[in-house]
C-alpha positions in Angstrom: 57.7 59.2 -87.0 55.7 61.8 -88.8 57.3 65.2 -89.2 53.8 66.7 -88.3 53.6 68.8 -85.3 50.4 69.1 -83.1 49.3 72.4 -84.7 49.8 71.0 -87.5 47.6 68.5 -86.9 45.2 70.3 -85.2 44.6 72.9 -88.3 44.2 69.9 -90.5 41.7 68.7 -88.2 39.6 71.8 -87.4 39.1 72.5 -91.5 38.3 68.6 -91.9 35.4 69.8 -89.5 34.6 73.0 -91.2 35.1 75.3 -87.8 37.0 78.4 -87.6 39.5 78.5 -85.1 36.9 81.0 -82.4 34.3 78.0 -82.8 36.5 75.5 -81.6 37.7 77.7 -78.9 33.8 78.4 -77.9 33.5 74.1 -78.6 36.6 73.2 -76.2 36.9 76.3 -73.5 40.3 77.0 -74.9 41.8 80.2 -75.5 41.1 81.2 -79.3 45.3 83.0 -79.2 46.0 79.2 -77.7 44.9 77.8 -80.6 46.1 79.9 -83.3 49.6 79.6 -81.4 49.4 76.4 -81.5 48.6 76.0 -85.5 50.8 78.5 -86.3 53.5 76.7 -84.5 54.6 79.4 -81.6 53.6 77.2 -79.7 54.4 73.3 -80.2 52.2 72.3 -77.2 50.1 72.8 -74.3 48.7 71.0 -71.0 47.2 67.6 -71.2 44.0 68.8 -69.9 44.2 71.4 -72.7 44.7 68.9 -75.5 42.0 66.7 -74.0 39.2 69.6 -74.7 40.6 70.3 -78.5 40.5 66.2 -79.1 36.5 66.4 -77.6 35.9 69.3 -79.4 37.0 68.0 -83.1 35.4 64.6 -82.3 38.7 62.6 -82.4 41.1 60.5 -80.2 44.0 62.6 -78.4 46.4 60.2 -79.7 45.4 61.5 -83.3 46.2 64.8 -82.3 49.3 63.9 -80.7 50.3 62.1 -83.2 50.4 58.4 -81.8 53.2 56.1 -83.5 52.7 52.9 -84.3 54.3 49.4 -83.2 56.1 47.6 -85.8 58.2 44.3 -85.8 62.2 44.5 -86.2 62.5 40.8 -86.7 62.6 40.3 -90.2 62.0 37.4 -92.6 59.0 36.6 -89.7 55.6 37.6 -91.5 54.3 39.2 -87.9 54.1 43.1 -87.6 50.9 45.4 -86.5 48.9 44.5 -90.0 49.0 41.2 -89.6 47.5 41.6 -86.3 44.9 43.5 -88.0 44.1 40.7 -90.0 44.2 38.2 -87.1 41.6 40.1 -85.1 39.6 40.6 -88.5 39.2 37.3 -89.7 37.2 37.1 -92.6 36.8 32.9 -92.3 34.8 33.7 -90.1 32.2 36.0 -91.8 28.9 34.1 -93.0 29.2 33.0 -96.6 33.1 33.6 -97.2 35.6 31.0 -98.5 39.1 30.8 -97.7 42.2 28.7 -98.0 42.1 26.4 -95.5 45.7 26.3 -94.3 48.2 24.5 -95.2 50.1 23.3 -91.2 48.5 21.7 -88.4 48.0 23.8 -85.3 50.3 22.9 -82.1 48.5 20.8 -79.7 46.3 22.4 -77.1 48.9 22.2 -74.3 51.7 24.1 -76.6 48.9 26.4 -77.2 48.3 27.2 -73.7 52.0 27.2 -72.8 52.4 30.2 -76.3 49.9 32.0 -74.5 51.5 32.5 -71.5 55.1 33.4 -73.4 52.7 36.2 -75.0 51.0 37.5 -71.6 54.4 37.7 -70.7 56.0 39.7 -73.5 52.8 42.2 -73.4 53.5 42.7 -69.0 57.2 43.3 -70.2 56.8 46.0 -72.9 58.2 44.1 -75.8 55.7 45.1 -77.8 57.4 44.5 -81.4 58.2 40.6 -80.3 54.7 40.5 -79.2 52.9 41.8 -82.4 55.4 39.7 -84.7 54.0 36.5 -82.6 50.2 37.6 -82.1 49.0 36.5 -85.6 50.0 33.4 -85.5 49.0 32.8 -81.9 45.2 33.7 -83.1 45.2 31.7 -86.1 46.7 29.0 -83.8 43.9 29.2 -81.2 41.0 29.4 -83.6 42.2 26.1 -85.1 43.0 24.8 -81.8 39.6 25.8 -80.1 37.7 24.0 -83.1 39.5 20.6 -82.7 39.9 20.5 -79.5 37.4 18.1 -77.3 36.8 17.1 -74.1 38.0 18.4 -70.6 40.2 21.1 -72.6 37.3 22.5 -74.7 36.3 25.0 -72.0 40.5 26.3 -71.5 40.7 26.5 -74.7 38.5 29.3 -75.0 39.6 30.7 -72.2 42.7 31.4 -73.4 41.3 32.4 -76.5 39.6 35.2 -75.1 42.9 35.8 -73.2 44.6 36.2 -76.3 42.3 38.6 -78.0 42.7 40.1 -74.7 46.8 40.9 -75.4 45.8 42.0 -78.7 43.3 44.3 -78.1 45.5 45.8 -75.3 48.4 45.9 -77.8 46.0 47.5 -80.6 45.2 49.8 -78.2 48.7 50.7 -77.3 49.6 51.4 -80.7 46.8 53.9 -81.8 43.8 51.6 -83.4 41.2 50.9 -80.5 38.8 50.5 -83.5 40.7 47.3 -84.0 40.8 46.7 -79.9 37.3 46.9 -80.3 36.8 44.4 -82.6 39.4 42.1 -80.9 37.8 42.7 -77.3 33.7 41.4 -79.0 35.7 38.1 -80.1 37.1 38.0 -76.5 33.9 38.6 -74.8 32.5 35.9 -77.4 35.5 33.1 -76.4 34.4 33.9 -72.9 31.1 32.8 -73.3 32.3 29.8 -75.0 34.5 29.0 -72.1 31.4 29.0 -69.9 33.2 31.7 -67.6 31.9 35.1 -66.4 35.4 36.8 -64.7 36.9 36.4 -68.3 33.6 38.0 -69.1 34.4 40.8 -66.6 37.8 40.9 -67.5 36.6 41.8 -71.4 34.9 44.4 -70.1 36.8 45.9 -68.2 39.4 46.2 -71.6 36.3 47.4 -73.4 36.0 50.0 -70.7 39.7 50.8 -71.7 39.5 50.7 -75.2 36.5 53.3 -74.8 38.3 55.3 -72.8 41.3 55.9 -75.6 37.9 56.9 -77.7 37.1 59.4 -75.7 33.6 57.8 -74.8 34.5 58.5 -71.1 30.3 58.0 -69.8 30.2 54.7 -71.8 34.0 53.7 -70.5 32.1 54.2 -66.8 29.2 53.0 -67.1 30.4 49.6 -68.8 32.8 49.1 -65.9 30.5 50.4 -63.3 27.5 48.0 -64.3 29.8 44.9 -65.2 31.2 45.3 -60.9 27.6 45.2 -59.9 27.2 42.1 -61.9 29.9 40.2 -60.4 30.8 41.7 -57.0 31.5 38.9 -55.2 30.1 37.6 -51.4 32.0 38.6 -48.5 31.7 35.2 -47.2 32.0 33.3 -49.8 34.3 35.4 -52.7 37.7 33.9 -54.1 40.4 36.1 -54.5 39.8 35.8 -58.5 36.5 37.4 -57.9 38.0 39.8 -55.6 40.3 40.7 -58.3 38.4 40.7 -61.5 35.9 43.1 -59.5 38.5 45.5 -58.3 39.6 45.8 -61.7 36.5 46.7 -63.0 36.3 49.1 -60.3 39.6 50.8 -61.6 38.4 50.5 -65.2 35.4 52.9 -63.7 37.5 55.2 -61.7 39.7 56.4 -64.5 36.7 57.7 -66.8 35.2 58.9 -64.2 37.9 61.4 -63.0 38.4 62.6 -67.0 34.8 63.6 -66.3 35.9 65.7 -63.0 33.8 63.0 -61.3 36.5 62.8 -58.6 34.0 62.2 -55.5 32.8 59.1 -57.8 36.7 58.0 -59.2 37.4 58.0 -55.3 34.5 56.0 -53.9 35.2 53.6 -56.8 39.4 53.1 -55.3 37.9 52.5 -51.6 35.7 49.4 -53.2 38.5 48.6 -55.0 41.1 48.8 -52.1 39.4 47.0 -50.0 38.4 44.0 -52.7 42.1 43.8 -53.1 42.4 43.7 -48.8 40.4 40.3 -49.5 42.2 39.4 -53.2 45.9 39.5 -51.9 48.2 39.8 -54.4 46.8 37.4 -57.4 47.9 37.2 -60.8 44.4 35.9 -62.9 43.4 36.1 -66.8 46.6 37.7 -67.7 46.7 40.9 -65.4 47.7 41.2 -62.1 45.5 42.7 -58.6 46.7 43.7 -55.7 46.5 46.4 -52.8 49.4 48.3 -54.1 47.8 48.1 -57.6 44.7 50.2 -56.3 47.5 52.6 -55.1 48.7 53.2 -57.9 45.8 53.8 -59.5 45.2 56.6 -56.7 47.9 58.5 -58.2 46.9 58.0 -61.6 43.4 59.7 -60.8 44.5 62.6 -58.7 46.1 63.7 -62.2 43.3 63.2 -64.6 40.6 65.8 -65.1 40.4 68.9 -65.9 42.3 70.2 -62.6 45.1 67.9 -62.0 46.3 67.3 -58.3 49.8 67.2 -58.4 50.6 67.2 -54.6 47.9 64.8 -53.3 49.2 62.4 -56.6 53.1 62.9 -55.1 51.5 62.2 -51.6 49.8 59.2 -52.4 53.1 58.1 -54.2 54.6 57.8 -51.0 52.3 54.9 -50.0 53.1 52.6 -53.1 55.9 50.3 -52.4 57.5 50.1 -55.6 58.8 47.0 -55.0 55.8 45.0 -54.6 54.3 45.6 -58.3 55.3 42.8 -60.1 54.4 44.0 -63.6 57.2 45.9 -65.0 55.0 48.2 -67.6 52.6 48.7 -64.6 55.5 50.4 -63.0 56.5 52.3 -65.2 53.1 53.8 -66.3 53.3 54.3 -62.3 56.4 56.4 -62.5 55.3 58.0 -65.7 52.2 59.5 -63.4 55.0 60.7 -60.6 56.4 62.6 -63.5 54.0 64.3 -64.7 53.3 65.4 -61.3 56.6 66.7 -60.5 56.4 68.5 -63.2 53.6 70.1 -62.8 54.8 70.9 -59.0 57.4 73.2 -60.7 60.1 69.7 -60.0 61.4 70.2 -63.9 64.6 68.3 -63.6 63.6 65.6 -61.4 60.4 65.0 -63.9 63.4 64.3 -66.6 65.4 62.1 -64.0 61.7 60.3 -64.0 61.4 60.0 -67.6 64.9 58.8 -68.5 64.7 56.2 -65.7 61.5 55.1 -67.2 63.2 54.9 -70.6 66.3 53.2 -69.7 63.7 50.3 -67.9 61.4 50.1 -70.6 62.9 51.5 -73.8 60.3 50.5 -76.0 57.2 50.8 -74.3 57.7 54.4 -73.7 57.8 55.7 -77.2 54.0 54.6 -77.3 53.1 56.5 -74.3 51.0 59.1 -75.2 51.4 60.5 -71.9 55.2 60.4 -71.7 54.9 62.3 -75.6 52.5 65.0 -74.1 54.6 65.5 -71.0 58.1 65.9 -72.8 56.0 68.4 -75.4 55.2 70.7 -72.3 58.4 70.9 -71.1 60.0 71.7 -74.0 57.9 74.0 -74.7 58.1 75.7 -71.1 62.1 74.9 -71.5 64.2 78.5 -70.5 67.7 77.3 -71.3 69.2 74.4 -73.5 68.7 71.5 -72.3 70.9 68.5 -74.0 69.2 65.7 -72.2 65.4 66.7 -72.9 65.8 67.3 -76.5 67.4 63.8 -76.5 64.4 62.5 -74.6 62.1 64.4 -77.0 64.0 63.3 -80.3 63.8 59.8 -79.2 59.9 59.9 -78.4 59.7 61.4 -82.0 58.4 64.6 -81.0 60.9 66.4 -82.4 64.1 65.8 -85.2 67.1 64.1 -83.5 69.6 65.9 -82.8 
């Protein structure tokens, strides 16, 4: 972990854009003495909302400013690891006019393929992030190969779960601080889709585009993607399937996030109702490597009330009530679910059950946590709203990397 603090950061940034510290507090609607607190490290953090309008206001990702870590493989002797990833999702065989060594091993046939990519789908849903990007590469080199050679009946699920897997590793880019390389990896998804002949992958890539634009801070573009791709496939009330139902709703979601960053919160709501009720008609369905269902939507409530400018902390605890734990099948999707009801205690004043929140979240999913940019800016603010010693937040904190262990 860098040793870099956020004011750190944020001075670095605000000279790389030539601004004095009074023009980015007339740029972001922050407080000029918040700022200069924060570079001159008084102050080692602030409210997410806060942090939002600095990133906007430099032009850069939050999870620069937080300082985002970065995934990286503890298996060693296996040639996986985030930069090889990199390298799998830019694949310079296939730029126009570029030779390369052909390699050397055969690719597994198409049905150990298919069988890889569901191992992978799996690891991603679980938070095992490391194993995942240590077995990405090779699963994209593997399906490239596979998808040319293939023939037949299996040509068009091939591609299918070739867009699939550049699905997992633009999510996983994405998770570890590079959604320039999530970009790349969601076009080559969107591409596969086509080849595959199939428009809910095609929905499905955009609602990760959606996503990936969102973690660039193109919130109107995030919407608008997501908003126009529903449109395109909302399904017939007669005659939808529940993978229509689903892929739809989950565009819908994709809309409603971006859409309450903007303090759009009439349109992030209307957005959940279409989306509750498509997953009323879905069920619960698991389809192209994410799952949909009504409790899925209500999570999602939660996770809007607390974006925007003006977080909702009661209405998101409220609406908590309503999700039966339980019934979400995905363990990282509960525990970005419980990561929201943290935040929101907190910010209802509930300091010490916010930590009993976090550690249970950490203890669950150990790995997936220390790249949750949320969980980082969370356990910044309390710490720096923290009145007495607290032995088991500055653990929490040490172990996030936002501050030296202890």
């Amino acid at each position: 972990m860098s040793s870099k603090t956020i004011g750190d950061r944020l001075g670095e940034l605000r000279r790389y854009r030539h601004i004095t510290q009074e023009e980015l507090a007339a740029r972001s609607g922050v407080h000029v003495d918040t700022i200069r607190k924060l570079e001159q490290n008084v102050r080692q953090s602030a409210r997410l909302g806060t942090l939002r309008n600095l990133a906007r206001a430099l032009d850069t990702e939050l999870d620069r400013l937080l300082g985002q870590p970065t995934v990286t493989t503890e298996l060693p002797g296996d040639d996986g690891g985030l930069i090889a990833l990199r390298d799998a999702i830019q694949d310079i065989s296939a730029l126009p006019g570029v030779s390369t060594d052909v390699l050397d091993e055969d690719p597994p046939s198409a049905e150990a393929w298919v069988g890889q990519v569901r191992a992978a789908t799996t690891l991603y849903w679980e938070g095992a992030y490391s194993e995942l990007a240590s077995s990405l590469p090779l699963l994209l080199r593997d399906g490239r190969a596979v998808a040319r050679e293939t023939t037949g009946s299996l040509v068009e699920q091939v591609w299918n779960q070739l867009a699939l897997s550049y699905q997992l590793a633009a999510s996983l880019a994405t998770q570890a601080g590079h959604p320039d390389w999530a970009f790349e990896a969601v076009e080559k998804q969107l591409y596969a889709a086509q080849r595959a002949s199939d428009p809910l992958m095609e929905g499905m890539g955009v609602s990760t585009l959606s996503w990936v634009l969102l973690r660039q801070g193109r919130w109107e573009e995030a919407q608008s993607v997501a908003e126009r791709k529903a449109d395109a496939v909302e399904p017939s009330m007669r005659r939808g399937t529940s993978a229509q139902y689903a892929v739809y709703g989950n565009l819908l979601v994709a809309a409603a996030t971006p859409a309450a960053r903007q303090d759009r919160k009439d349109e992030a709501d209307e957005y959940l109702n279409f989306a509750e009720a498509a997953a009323v008609r879905s069920g619960a369905v698991r389809v192209y490597g994410t799952a949909f269902s009504p409790v899925d939507v209500k999570t999602q409530i939660v996770n809007i009330a607390m974006a925007g400018s003006e977080p909702d902390a009661e209405k998101a605890l409220e609406a908590s009530e309503d999700v039966r734990r339980n019934l979400i099948k995905r363990p990282v999707h509960l525990a970005a679910h419980r990561l929201d009801v943290a935040q929101a205690q907190y910010q209802m004043g509930d300091s010490e059950g916010a930590l009993d929140t976090l550690l249970e979240v950490e203890a669950d999913q150990p790995e997936w946590i220390r790249y949750q940019m949320l969980a980082r800016a969370t356990v910044l603010e309390m710490r720096e709203e923290e009145r007495r010693r607290n032995t088991r937040l500055r653990g929490l904190a040490a172990r996030l990397g936002v501050e030296p262990a202890l």
